[in-house]
C-alpha positions as CSV (number, residue, x, y, z in Angstrom):
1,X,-5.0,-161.0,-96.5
2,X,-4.8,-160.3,-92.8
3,X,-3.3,-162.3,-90.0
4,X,-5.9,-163.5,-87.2
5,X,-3.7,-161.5,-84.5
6,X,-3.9,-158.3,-86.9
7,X,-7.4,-158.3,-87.4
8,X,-7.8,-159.2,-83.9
9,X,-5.6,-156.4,-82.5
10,X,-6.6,-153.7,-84.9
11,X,-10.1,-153.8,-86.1
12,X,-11.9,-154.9,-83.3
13,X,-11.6,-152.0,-80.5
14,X,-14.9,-153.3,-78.5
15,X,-12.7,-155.8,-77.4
16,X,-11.5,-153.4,-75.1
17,X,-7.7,-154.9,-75.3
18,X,-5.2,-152.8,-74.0
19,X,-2.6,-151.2,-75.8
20,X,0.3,-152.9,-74.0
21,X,-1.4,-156.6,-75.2
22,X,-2.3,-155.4,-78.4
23,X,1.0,-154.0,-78.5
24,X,3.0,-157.3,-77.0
25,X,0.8,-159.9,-79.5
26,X,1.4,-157.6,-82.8
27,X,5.4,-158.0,-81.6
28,X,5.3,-161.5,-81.0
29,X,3.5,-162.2,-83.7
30,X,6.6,-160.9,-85.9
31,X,9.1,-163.4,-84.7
32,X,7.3,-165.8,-86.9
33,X,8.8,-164.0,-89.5
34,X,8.2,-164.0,-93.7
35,X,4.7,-165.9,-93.2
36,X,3.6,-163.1,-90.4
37,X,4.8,-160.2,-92.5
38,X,3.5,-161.6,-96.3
39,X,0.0,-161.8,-94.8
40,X,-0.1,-158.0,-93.9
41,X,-1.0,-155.0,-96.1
42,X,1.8,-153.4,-95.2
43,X,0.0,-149.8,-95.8
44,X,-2.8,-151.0,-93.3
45,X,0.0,-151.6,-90.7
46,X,1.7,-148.5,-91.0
47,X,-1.8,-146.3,-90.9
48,X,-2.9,-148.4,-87.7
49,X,0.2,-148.0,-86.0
50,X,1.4,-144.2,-87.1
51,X,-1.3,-142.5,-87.5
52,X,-1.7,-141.4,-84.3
53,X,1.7,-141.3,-83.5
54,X,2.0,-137.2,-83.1
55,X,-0.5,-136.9,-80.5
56,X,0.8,-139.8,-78.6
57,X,2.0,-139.2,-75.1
58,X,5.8,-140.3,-74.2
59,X,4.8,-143.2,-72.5
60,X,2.8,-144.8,-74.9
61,X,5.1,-144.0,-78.0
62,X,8.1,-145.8,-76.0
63,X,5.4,-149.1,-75.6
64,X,4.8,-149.0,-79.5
65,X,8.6,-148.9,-80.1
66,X,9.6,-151.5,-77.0
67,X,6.7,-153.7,-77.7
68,X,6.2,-153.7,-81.7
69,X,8.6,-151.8,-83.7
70,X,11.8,-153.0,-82.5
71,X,10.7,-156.8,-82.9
72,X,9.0,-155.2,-86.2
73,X,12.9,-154.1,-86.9
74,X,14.2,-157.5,-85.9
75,X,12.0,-160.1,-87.9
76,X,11.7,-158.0,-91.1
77,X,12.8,-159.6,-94.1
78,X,15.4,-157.6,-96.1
79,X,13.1,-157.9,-99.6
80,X,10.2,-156.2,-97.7
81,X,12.6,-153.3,-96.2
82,X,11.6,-151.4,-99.3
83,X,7.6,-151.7,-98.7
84,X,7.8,-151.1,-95.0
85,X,10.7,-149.4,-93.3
86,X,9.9,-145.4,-94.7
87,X,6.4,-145.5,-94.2
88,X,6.3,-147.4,-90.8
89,X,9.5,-145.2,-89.3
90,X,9.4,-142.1,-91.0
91,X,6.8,-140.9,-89.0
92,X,8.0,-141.6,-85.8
93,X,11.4,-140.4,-86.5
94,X,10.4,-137.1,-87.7
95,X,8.0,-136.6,-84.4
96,X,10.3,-138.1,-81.7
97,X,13.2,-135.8,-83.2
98,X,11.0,-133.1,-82.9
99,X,9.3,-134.1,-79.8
100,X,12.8,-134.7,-77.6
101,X,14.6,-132.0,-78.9
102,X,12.0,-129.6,-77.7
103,X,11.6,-131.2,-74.4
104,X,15.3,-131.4,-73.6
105,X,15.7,-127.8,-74.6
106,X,13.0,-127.2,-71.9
107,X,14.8,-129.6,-69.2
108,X,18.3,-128.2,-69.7
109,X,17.5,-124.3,-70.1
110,X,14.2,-124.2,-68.0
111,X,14.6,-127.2,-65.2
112,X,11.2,-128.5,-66.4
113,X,10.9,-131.2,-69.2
114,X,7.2,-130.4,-70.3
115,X,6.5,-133.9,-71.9
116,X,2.8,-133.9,-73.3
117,X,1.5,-137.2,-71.1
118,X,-0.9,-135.9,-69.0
119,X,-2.7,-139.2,-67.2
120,X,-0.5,-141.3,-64.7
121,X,1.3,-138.3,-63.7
122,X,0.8,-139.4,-59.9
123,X,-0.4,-135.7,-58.9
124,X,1.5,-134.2,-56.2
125,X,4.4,-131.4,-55.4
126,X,5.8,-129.7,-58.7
127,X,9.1,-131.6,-57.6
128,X,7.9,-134.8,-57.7
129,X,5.6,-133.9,-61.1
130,X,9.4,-132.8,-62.4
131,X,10.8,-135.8,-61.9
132,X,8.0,-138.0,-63.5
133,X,8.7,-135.9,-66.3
134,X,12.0,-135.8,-66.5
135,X,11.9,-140.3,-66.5
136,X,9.2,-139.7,-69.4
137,X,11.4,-138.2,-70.9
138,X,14.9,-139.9,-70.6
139,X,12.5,-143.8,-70.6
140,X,11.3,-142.7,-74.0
141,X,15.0,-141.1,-75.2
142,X,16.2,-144.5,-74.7
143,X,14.1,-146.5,-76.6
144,X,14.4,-144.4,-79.5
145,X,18.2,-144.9,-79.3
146,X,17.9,-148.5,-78.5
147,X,15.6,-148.7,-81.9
148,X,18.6,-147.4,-83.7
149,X,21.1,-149.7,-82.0
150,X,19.3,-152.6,-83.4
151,X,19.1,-151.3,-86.3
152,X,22.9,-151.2,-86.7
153,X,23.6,-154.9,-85.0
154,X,25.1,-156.6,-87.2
155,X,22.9,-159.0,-88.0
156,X,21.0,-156.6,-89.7
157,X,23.8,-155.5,-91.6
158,X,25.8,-158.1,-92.9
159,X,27.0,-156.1,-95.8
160,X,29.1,-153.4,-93.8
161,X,32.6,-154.1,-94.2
162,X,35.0,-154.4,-91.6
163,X,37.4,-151.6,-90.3
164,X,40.7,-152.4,-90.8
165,X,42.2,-152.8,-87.3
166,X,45.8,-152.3,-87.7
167,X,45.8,-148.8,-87.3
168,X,48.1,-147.8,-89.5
169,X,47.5,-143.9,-91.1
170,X,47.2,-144.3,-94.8
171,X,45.1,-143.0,-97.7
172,X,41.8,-144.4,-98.5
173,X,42.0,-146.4,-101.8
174,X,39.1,-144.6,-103.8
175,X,38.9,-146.9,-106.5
176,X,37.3,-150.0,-103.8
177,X,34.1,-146.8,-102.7
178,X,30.8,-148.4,-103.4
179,X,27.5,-146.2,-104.0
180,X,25.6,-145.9,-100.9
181,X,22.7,-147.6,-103.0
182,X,24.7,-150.9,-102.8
183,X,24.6,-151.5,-99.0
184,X,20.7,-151.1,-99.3
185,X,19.7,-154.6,-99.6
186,X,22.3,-156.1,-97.2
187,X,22.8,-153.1,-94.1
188,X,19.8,-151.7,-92.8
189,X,21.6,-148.5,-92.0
190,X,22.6,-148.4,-95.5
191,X,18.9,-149.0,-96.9
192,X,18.1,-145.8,-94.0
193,X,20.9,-143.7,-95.4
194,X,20.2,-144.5,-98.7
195,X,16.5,-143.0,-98.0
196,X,16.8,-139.0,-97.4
197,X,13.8,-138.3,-95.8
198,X,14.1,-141.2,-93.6
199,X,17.7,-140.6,-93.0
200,X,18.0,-137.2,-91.6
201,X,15.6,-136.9,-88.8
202,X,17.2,-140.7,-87.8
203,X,21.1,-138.0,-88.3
204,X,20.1,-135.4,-86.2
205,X,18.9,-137.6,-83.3
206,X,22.3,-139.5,-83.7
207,X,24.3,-136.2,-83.2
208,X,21.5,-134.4,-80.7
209,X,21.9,-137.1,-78.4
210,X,25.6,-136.8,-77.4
211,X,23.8,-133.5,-75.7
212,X,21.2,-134.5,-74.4
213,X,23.2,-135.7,-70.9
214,X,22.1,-139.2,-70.9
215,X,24.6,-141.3,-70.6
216,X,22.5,-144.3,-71.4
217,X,21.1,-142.9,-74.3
218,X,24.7,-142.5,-76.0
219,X,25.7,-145.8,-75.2
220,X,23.1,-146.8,-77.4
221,X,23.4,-144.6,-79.8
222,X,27.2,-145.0,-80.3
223,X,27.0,-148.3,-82.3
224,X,24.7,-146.8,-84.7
225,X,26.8,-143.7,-85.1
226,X,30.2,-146.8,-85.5
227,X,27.7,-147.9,-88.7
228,X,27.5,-144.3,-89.5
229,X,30.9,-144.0,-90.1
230,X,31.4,-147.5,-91.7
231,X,29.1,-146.5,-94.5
232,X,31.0,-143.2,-94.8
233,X,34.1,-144.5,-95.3
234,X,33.2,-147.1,-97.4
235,X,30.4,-145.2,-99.1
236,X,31.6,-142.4,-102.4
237,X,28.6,-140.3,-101.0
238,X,29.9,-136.9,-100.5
239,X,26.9,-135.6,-98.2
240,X,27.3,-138.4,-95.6
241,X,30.9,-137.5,-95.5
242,X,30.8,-134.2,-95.0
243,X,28.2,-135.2,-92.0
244,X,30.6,-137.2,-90.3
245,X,33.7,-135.5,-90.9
246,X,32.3,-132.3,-89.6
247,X,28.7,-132.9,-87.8
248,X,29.2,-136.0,-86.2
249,X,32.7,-135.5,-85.0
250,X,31.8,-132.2,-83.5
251,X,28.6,-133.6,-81.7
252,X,31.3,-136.5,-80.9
253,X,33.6,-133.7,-79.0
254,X,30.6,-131.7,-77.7
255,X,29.6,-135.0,-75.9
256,X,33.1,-135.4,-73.7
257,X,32.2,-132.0,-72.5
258,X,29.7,-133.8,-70.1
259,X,30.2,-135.6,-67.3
260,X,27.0,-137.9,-67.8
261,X,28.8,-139.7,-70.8
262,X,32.0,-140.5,-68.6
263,X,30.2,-143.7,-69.0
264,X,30.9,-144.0,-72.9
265,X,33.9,-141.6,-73.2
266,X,36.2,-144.6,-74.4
267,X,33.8,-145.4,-77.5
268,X,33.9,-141.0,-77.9
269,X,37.1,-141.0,-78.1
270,X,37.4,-144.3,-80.7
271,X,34.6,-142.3,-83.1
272,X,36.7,-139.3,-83.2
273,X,39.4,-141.3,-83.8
274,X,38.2,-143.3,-86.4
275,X,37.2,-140.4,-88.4
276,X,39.8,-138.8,-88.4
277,X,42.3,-141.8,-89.1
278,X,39.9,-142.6,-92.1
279,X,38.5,-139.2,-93.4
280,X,40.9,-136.2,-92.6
281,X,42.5,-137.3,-96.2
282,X,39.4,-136.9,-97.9
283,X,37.9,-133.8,-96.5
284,X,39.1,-130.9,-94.7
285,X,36.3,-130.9,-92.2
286,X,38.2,-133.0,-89.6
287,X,41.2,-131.3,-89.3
288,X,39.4,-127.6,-89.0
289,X,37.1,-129.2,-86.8
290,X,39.9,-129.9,-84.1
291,X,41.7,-126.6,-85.4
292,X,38.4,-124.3,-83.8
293,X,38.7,-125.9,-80.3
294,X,39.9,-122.9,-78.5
295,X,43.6,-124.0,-77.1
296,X,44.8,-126.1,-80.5
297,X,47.3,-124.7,-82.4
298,X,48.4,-125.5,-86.0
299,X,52.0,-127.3,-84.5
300,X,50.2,-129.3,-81.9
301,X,47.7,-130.9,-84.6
302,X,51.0,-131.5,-87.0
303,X,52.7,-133.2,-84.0
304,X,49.4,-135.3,-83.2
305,X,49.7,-136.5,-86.9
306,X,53.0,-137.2,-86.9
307,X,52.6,-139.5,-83.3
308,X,49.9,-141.2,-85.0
309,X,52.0,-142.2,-88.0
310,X,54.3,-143.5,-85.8
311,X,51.6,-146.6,-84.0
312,X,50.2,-149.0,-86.0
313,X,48.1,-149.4,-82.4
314,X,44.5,-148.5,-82.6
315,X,44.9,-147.9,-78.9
316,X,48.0,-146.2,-78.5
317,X,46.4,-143.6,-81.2
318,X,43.2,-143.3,-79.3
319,X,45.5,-141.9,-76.1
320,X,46.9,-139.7,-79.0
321,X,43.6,-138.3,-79.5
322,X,42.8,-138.3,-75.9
323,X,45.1,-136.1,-75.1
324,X,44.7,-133.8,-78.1
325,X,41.1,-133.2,-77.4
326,X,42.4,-132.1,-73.6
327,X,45.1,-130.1,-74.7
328,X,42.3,-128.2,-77.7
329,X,39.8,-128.1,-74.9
330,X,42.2,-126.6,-72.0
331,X,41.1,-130.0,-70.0
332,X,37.4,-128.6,-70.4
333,X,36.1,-132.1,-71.6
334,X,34.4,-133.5,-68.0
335,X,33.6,-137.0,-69.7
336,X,37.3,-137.4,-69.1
337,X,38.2,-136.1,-66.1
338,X,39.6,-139.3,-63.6
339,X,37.5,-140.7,-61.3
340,X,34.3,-138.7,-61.3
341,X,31.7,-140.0,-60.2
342,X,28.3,-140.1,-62.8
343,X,25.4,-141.2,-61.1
344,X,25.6,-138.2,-58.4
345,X,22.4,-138.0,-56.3
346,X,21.3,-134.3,-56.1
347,X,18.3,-132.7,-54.9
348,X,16.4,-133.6,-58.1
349,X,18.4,-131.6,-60.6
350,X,21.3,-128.5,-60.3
351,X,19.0,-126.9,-62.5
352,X,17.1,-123.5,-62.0
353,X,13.6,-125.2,-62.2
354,X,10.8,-123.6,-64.1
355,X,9.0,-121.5,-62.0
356,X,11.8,-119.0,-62.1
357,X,12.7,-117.1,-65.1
358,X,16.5,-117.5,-65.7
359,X,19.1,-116.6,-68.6
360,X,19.4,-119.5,-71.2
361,X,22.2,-121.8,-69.8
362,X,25.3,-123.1,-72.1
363,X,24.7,-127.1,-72.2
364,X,27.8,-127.8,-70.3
365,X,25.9,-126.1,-67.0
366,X,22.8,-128.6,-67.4
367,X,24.9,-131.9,-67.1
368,X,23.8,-132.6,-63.8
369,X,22.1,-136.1,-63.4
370,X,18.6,-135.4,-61.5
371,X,17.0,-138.4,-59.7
372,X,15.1,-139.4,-63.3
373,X,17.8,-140.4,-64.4
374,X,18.7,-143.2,-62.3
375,X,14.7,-144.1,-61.5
């Protein structure tokens, strides 16, 4: 049985609708909820939708997620997560972490962001066809982050516990750990986890982005990565915690290192803090995480544990970490650094731009916010 807005939308293409109203009536349509979703064949859906979705240009893969799969995410009931969330999402997932990674690795080691859209590119100089492809870029690296942020509000996951807030710095009790499996009907990011193939192009995105020097971008991202680590500690799945203790808190550091998350280096900070308070007694990945950075020493981490034993205050240990991470880095993490300006107006971008042939860069050398990213 098919809805009259599906039919409409889907299997009548003479009707000439665009794809933004095709796209806005399929999403509105949802908010009606169990009714709107019972009448679909799900499969029908997910083909109509998807099966394009790897020769779809930026622009139009950031109107299917903004205009139909984050109300999609919204309205879905959690019985039907099962029947529709891998097949609709796995496909985008695995192309847009695919897709972005390659084209920021083009924008931050070549100047140029090489998206594949190639109509509405207002034709011009090769500057002003850089930018446009730069805000391609970044507009659709947002929604894609945004999709995950919803995905971890918490009205979709009622079944996450809550952190205990009091700080203090004791042992987990392993005898209260669930199986993963037993979030899946009540968190959405559990149900995600819970599904490998679904899971890890959604984990590599998470810990890509703290690179990807858009500020914007990690705000979003951040809450998802909190749920992340809610699931971890409260989870007995060893996989996800060695991802956290070691992947995500690295990625977590690697992102102070830029200036364009000064934005979001307070909610940095809490992650790192967070998984260390909760996970460095499980696995040794924390602690040999913050033993690599290049200025740490064995007695300043056992002093930085034994200050953190000390305050029960969530934010008096964050300072604690704060100042770890500086002293570790040799006051190399620019997220931190006082009173920096992020949204810096330069002459497009600091970076070599693609007609010249340059040296790959480190990441910390392509931080520089180009006009895109303020458009």
């Amino acid at each position: 049985m098919y809805s009259v807005a599906f039919l409409l939308l889907f299997f009548f293409p003479k009707l000439m609708l665009t794809h933004n109203f095709r796209y806005n009536v399929l999403g509105l349509s949802a908010t009606i909820g169990d009714p709107f979703f019972k009448s679909l064949d799900f499969h029908s859906v997910a083909v109509a939708l998807m099966e394009n979705v790897q020769s779809m240009e930026f622009r139009h893969i950031r109107q299917l997620v903004h205009s139909v799969l984050i109300y999609l995410v919204k309205f879905f009931p959690p019985d039907m997560w099962e029947a529709w969330l891998e097949k609709l999402l796995h496909p985008l997932f695995v192309h847009c972490q695919q897709a972005l990674s390659c084209s920021w690795s083009s924008l931050m080691h070549e100047g140029r962001a090489k998206v594949p859209d190639l109509h509405g590119i207002v034709a011009g100089s090769d500057l002003k066809v850089e930018v446009m492809e730069e805000k391609l870029l970044r507009d659709l690296t947002r929604e894609i982050c945004s999709l995950l942020s919803i995905m971890a509000s918490s009205g979709l996951n009622t079944g996450l516990p809550a952190l205990e807030q009091s700080g203090q710095f004791t042992r987990v009790d392993m005898s209260s750990l669930k199986d993963l499996d037993s979030f899946s009907s009540s968190s959405m990011v559990g149900f995600l986890l819970n599904h490998k193939e679904l899971a890890l192009p959604v984990l590599r995105i998470s810990i890509q982005a703290f690179t990807w020097t858009d500020g914007e971008a990690v705000t979003k991202v951040s809450s998802f990565c909190t749920a992340v680590i809610v699931l971890a500690i409260s989870s007995n799945n060893e996989e996800l915690r060695q991802f956290v203790s070691k992947d995500l808190f690295s990625a977590a550091i690697q992102g102070l290192t830029l200036e364009s998350n000064a934005v979001i280096s307070a909610d940095l900070v809490g992650l790192c803090r967070e998984i260390f308070i909760y996970m460095c007694d499980r696995d040794p990945a924390p602690r040999q995480v913050l033993l690599s950075l290049p200025c740490i020493t064995p007695q300043d981490l056992h002093a930085f544990e034994d200050a953190l034993t000390k305050t029960s205050s969530p934010k008096e240990q964050k300072q604690h970490m704060k100042s770890l991470l500086l002293l570790g880095t040799g006051n190399q993490l620019k997220a931190l650094a006082a009173q920096k300006s992020v949204n810096v107006i330069t002459n497009v971008s600091a970076r070599p731009r693609s007609s010249v042939n340059v040296p790959q860069t480190r990441i910390e050398e392509g931080e520089t916010v180009g006009l895109a990213a303020i458009l």
